[in-house]
Backbone as numpy.savetxt, mean C-alpha at the origin, in Angstrom:
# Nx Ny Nz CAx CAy CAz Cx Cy Cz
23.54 2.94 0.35 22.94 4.03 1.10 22.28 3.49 2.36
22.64 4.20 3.59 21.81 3.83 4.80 20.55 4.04 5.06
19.38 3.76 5.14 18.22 4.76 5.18 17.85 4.87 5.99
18.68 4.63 7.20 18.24 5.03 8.57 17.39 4.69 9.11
16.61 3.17 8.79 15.83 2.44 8.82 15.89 2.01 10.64
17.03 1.52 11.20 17.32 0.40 11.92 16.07 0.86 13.24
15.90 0.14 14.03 14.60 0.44 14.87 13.45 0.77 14.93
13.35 1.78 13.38 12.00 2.54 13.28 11.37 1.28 13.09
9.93 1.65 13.89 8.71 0.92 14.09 7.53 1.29 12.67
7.38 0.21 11.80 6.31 0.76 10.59 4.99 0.01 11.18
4.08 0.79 10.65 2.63 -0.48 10.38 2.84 -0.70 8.68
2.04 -1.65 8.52 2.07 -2.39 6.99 0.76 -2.75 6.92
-0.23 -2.22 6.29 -1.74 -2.61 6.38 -1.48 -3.55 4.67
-2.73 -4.35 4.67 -2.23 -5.63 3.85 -1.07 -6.38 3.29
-0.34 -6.31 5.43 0.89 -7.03 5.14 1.16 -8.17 4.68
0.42 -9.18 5.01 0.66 -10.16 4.48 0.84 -11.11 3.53
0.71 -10.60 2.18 1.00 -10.87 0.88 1.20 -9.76 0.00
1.77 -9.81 -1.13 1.57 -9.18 -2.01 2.45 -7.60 -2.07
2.14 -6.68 -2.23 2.70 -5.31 -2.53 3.24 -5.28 -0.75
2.53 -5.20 -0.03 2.54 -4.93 1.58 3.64 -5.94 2.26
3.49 -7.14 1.84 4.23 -8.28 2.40 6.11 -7.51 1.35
5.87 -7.57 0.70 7.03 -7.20 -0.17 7.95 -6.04 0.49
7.45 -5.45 0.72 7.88 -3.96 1.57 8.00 -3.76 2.84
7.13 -4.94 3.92 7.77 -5.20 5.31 9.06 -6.51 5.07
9.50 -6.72 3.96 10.60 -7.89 4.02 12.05 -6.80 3.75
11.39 -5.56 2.86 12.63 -4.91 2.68 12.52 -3.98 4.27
12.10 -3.91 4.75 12.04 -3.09 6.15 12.69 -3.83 6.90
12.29 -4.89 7.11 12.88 -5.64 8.21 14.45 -5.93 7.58
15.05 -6.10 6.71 15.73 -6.34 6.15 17.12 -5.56 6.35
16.46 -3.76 6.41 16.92 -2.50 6.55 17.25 -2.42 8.14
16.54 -3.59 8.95 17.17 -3.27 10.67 15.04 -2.35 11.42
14.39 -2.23 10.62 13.24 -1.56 10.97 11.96 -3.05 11.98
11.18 -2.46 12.35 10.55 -3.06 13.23 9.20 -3.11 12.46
8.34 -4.11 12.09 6.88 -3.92 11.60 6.02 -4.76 12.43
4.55 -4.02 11.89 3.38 -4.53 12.65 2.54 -4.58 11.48
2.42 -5.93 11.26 1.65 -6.39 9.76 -0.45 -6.15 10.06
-0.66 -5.70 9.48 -2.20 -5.92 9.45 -2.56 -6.56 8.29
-3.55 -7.76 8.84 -4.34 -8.20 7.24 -5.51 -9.18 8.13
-6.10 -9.15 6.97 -7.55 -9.81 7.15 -7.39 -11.72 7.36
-6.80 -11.91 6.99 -6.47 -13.59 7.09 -5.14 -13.99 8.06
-5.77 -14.11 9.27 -5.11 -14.59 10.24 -3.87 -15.86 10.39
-4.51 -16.76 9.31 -2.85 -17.79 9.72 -2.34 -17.35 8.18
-2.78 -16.45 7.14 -1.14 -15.75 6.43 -0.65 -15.10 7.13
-1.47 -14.34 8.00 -0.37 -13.42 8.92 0.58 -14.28 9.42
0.13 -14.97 10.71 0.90 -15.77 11.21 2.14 -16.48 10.57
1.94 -17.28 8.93 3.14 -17.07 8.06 4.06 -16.67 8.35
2.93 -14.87 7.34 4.52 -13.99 7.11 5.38 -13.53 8.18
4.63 -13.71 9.43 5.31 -13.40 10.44 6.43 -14.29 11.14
6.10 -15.49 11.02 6.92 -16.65 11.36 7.99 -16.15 10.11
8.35 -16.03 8.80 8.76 -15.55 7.69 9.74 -14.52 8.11
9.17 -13.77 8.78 9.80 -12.41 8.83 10.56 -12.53 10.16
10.53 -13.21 11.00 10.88 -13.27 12.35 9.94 -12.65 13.54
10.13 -13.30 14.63 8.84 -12.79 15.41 9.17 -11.39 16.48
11.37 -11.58 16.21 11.66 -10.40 16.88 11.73 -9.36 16.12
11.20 -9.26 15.07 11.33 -7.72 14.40 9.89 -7.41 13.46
8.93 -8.59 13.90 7.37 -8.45 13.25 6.22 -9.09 13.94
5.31 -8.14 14.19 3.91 -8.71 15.15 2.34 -8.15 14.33
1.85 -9.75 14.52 0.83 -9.60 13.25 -0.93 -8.84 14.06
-1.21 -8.31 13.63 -3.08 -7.93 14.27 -3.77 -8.36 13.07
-4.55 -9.09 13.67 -5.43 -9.32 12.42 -6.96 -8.33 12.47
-6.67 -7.48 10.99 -7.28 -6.54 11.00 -8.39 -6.38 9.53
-9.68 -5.53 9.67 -10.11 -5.47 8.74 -10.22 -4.17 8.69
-9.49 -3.05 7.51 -9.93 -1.82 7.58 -11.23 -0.87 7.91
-11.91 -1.84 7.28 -13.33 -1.52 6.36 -14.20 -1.22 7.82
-13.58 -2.01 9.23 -14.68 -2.16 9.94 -14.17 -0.62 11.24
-15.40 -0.02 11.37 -14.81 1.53 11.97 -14.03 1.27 13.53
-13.11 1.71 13.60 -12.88 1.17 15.20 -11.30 0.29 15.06
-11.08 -0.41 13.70 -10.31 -1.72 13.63 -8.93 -0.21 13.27
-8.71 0.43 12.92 -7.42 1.17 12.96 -7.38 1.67 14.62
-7.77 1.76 15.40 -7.39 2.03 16.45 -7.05 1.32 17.22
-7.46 -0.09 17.13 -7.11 -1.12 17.95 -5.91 -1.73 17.34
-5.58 -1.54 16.01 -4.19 -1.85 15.66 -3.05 -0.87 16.19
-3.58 0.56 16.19 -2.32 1.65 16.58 -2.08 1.37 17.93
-3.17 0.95 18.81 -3.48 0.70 20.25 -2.09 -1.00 20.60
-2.57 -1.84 19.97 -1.86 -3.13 19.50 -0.14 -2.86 19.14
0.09 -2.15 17.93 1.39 -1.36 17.69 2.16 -0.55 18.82
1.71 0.13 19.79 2.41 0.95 20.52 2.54 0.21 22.17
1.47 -0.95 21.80 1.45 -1.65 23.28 2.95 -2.43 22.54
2.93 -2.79 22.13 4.27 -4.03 21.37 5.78 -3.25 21.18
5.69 -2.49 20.65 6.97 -1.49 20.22 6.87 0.19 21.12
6.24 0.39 21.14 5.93 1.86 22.47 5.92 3.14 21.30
5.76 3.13 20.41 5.75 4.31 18.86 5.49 3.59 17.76
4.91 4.67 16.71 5.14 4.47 15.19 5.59 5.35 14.53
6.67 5.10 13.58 7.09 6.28 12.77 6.67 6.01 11.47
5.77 5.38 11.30 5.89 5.41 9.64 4.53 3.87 9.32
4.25 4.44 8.19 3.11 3.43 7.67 3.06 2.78 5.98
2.87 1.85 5.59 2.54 1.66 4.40 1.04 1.57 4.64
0.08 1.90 3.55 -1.30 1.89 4.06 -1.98 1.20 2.68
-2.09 -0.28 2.29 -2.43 -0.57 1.52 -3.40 -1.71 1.70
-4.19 -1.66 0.80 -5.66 -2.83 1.02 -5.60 -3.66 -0.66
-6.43 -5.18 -0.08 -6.72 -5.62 -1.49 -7.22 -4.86 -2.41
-6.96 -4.87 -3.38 -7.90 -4.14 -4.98 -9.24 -4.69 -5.12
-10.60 -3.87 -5.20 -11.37 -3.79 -5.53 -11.78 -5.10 -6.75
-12.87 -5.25 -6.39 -13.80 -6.17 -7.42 -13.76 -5.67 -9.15
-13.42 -7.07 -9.72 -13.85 -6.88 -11.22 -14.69 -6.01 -11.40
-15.03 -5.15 -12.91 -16.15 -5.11 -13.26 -16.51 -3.72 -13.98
-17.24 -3.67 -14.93 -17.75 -2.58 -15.33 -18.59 -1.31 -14.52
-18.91 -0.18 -15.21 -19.41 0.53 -14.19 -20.93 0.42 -14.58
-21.65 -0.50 -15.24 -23.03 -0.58 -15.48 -23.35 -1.89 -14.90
-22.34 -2.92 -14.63 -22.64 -4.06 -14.01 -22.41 -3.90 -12.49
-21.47 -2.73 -12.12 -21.46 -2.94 -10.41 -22.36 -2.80 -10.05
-22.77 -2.93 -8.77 -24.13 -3.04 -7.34 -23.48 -1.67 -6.73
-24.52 -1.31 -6.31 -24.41 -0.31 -5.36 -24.37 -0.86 -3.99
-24.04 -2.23 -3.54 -23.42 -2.45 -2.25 -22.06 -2.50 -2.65
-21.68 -3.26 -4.21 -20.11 -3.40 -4.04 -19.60 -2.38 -4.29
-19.92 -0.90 -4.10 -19.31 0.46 -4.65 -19.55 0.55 -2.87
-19.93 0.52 -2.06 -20.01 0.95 -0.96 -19.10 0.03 0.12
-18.91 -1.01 -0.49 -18.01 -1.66 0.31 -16.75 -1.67 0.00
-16.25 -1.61 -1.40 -14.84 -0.65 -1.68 -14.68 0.60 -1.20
-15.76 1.26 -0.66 -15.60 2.51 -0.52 -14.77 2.74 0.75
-15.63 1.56 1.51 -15.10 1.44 3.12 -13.64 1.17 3.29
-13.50 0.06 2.20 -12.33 -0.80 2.28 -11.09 -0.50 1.35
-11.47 0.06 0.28 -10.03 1.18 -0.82 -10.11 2.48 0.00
-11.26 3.19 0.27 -11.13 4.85 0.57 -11.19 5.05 2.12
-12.11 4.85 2.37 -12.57 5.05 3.99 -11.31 4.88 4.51
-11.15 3.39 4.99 -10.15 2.44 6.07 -8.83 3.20 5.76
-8.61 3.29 4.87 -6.90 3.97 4.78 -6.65 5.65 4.94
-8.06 5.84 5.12 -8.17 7.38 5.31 -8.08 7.49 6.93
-8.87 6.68 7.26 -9.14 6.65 8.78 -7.66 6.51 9.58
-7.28 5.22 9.03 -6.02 4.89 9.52 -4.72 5.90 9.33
-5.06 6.69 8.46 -3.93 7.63 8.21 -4.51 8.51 9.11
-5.69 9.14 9.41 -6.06 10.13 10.65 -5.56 9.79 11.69
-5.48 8.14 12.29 -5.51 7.70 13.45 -3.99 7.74 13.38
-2.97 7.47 12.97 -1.79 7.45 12.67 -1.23 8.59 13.35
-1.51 9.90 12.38 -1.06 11.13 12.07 -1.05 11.66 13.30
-2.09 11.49 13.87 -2.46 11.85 15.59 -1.13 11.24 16.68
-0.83 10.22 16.33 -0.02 9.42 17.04 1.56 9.21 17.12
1.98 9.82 16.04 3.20 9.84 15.09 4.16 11.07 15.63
4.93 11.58 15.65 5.73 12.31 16.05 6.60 12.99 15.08
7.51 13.86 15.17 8.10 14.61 14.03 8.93 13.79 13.33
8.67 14.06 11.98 9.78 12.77 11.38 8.96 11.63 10.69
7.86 11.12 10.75 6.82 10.36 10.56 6.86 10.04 8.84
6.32 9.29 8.81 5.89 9.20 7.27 5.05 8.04 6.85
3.95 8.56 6.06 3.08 7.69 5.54 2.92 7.34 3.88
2.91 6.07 3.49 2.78 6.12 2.20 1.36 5.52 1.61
0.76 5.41 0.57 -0.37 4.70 0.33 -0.45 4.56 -0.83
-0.55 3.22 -1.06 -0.52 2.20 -2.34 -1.38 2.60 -2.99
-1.31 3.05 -4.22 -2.75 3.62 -5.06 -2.71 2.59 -6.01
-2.66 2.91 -7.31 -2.87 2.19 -8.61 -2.65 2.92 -9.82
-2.18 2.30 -10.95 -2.32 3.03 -12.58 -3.40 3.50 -12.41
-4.60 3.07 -12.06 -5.98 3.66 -12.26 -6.32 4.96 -11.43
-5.16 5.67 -10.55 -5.04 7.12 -9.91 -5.00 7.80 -11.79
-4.75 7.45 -12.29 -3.99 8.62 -13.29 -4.47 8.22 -14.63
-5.02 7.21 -15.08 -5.92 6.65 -16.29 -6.57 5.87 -16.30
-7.63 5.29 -16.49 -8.70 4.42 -16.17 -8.07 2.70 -16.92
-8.67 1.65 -16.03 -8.11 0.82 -16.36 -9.45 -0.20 -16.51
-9.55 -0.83 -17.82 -10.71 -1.43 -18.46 -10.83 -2.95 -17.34
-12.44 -2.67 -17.01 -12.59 -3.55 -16.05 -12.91 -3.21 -14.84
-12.01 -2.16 -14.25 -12.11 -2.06 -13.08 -12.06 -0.60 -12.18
-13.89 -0.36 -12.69 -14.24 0.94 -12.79 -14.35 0.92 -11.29
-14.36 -0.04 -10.54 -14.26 0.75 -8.86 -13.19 1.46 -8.51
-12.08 0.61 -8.98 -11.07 1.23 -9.15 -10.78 2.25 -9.64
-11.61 2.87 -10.86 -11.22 4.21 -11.55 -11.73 4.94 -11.05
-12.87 4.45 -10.38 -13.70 5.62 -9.62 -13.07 6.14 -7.97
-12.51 5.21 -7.39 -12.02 5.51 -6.16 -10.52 5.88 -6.23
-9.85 5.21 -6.51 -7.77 5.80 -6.55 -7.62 7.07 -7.12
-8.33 7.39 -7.97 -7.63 9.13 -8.22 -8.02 9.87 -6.83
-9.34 9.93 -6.01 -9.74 10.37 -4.99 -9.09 9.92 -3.95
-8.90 9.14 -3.64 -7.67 9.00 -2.93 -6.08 9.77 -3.09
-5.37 9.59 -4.25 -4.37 10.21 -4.71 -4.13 11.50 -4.16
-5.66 12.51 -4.66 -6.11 13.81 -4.17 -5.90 13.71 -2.77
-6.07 12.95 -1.59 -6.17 12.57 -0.48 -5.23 12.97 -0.06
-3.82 12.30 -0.75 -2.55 11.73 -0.30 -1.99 13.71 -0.10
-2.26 14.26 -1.50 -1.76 15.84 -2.01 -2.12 16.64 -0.67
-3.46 16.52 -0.38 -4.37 17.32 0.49 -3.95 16.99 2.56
-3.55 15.85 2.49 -2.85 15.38 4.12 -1.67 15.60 3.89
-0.93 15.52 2.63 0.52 16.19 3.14 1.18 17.34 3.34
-0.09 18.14 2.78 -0.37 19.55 2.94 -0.59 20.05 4.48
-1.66 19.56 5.09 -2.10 19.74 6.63 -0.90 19.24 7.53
0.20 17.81 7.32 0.94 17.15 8.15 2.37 18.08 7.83
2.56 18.71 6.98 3.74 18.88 6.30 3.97 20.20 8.04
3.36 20.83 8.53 4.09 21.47 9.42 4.61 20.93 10.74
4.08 19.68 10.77 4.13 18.82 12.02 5.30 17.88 11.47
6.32 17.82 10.09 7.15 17.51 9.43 7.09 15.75 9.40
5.99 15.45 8.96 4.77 14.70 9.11 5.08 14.13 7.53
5.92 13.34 6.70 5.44 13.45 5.28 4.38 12.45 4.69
3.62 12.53 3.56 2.53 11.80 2.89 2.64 11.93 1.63
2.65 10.35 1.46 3.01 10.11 -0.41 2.11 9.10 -0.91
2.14 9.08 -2.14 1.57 8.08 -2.65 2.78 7.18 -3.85
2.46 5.76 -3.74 2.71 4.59 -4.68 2.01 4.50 -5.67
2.13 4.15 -6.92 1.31 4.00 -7.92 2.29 2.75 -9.09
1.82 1.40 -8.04 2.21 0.62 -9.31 1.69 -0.14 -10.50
2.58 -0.23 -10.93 2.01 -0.76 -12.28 2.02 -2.17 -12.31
2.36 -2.98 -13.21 2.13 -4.47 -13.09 3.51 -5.10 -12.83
2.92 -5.14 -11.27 3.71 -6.01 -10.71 3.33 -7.94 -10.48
4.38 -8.88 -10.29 3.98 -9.89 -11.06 3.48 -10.66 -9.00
2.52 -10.00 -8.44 1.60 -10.65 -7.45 0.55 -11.05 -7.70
0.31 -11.82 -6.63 -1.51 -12.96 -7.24 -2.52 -11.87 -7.47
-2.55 -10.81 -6.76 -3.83 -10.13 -7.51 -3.33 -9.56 -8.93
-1.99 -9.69 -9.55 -2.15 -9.15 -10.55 -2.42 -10.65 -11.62
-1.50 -11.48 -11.35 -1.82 -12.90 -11.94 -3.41 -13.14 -11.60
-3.83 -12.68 -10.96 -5.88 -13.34 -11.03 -6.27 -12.43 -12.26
-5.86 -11.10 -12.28 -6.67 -10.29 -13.32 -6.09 -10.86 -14.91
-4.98 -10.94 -14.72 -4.74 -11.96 -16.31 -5.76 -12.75 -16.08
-5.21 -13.43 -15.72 -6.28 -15.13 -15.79 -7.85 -14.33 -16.14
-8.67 -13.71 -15.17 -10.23 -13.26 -15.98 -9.85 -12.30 -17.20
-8.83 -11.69 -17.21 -8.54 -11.08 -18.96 -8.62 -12.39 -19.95
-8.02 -13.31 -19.37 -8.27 -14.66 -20.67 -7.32 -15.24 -20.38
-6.33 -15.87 -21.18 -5.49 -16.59 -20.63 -4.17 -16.37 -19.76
-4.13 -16.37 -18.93 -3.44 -15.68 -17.83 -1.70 -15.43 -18.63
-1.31 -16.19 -19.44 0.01 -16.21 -20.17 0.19 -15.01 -21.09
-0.72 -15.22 -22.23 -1.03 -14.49 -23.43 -1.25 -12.80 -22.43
-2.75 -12.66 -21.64 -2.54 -11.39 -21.31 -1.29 -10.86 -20.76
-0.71 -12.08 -20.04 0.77 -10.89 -19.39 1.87 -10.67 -20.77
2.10 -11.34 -21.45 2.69 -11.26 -22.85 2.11 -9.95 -23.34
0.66 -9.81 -23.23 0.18 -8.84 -24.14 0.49 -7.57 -23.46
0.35 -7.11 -22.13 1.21 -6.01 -21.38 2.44 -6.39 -21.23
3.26 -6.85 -21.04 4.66 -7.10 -21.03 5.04 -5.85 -22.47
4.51 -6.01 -23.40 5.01 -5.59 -24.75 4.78 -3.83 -24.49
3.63 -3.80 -23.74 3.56 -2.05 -23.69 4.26 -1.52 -22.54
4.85 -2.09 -21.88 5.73 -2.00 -20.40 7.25 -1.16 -21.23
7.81 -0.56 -20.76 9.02 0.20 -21.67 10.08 -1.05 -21.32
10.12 -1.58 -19.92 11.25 -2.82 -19.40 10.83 -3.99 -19.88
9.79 -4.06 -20.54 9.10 -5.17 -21.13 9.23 -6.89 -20.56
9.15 -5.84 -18.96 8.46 -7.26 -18.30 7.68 -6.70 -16.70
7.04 -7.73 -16.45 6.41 -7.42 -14.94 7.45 -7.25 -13.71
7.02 -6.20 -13.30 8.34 -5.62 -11.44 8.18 -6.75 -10.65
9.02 -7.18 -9.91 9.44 -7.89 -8.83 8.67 -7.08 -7.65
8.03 -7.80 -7.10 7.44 -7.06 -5.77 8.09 -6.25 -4.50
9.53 -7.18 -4.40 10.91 -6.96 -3.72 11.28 -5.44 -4.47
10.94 -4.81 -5.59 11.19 -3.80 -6.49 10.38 -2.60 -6.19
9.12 -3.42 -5.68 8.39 -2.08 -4.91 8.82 -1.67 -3.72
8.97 -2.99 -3.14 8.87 -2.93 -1.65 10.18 -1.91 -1.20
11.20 -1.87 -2.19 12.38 -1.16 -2.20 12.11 0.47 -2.07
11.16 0.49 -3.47 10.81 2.12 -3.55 10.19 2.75 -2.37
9.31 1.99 -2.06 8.38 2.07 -0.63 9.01 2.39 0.51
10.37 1.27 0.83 11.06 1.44 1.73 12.03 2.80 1.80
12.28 3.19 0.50 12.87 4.41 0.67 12.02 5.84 0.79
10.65 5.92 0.99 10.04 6.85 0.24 9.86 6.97 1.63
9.92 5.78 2.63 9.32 5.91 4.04 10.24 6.23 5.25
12.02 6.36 4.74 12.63 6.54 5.44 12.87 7.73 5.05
14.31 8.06 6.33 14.57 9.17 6.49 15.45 10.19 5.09
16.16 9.12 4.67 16.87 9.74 2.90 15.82 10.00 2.08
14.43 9.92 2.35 13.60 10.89 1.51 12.97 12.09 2.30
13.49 12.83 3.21 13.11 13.87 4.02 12.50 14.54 3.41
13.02 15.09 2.12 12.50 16.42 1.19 11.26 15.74 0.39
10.63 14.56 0.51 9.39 14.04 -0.23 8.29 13.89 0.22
7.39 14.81 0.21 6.15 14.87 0.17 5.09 15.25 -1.07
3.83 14.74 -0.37 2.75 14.82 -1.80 3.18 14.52 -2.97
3.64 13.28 -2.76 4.14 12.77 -4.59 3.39 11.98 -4.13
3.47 11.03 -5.98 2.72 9.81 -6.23 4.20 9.65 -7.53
4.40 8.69 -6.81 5.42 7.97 -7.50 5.48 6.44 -7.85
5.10 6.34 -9.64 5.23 5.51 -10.46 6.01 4.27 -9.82
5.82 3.06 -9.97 6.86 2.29 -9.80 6.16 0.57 -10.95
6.08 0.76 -12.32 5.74 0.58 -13.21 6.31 0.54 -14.63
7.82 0.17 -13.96 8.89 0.03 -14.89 8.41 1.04 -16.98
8.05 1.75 -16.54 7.56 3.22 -17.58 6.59 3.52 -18.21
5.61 2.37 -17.62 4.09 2.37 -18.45 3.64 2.94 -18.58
3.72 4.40 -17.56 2.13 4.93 -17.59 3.03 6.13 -18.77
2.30 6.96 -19.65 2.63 7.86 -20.83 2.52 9.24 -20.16
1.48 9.09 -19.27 1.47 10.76 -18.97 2.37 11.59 -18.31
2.97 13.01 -18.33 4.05 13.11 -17.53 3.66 13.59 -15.70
């Protein structure tokens, strides 16, 4: 299938490793143009050397800080002259219970899971043209709480709601907005949370078994779904949140 990828210009917010890095390799891959954002300046530089420098240009960006999505869209359109399309994803939130968090580290996920990708999808949406599409990396923890990591449970369903509620407002400007929701995929932030679950082997063994494919997704596996959800062969998709969690989650 073609997805009509070739030229379109994406942003990739926490391009540079992980879920984000995975999904500007299948873009570029597809003939598409990206503009990686991430907080650590020589991974960027990396993945960008990685990716080639004629079809990827890195800003080193921090969501969290107010102002930093505009100087990337500003950065993006000076480099390529448009954007059609975004992945909008940030590191995952801090370990932790909801009687042990701080009320600074609930305020600084707030900036950096909720705020920054909200903002950046405003600043986007403004900028984008008919045809557009935005996606945003949520989590299992949009849709059931996940032990440990109550910032997380507390912020991704509100977001999710986010994703329903902007694709609603963009949908006449033919504007679409979706959400990702993966499950355990086998990247370092998911290998760190084994490892503080206990022994980083045994816990992935121990989810592996409740997984229906009964093993961890290939990141290249997201980056696929992503890539299609953001091109043009998904025209008719908006306001989903679509699983990519080889069948874990139970609810329908």
């Amino acid at each position: 299938m073609d997805l009509g990828l070739s030229d379109r210009v994406f942003v990739v917010t926490g391009g540079s490793r992980g879920l984000g890095r995975a999904t500007a390799e299948v873009l570029v891959a597809e003939g598409a143009k990206v503009v990686l954002a991430a907080r650590d300046p020589q991974q960027l530089n990396a993945t960008v050397a990685s990716l080639g420098p004629e079809r990827s240009f890195g800003v080193p960006t921090d969501l969290a800080e107010t102002g930093a999505e505009q100087r990337l869209i500003a950065a993006a359109v000076a480099r390529y002259g448009r954007i059609d399309g975004a992945l909008l994803s940030c590191g995952g939130p801090p370990v932790g219970t909801m009687l042990e968090t701080s009320d600074d580290t609930w305020r600084a996920a707030f900036e950096s899971v909720f705020l920054g990708p909200l903002r950046t999808a405003r600043a986007l949406a403004s900028t984008m043209d008919e045809g557009g599409a935005l996606a945003f990396v949520l989590s299992s923890s949009a849709r059931e709480p996940i032990p440990g990591l109550s910032v997380s449970n507390g912020l991704r369903p509100g977001l999710s709601a986010v994703v329903k509620d902007l694709a609603d407002e963009l949908a006449p400007r033919a504007i679409r907005v979706n959400g990702l929701i993966p499950g355990r995929i086998n990247t370092d932030r998911t290998r760190e949370l084994d490892t503080k679950a206990g022994r980083g082997d045994s816990a992935r063994r121990r989810h592996e078994a409740a997984i229906p494919l009964a093993r961890y997704g290939d990141p290249i596996e997201f980056g696929t779904v992503a890539a299609f959800v953001l091109s043009a062969a998904a025209s008719y998709l908006t306001g989903a949140l679509v699983p990519v969690d080889g069948g874990a989650q139970r609810s329908l």
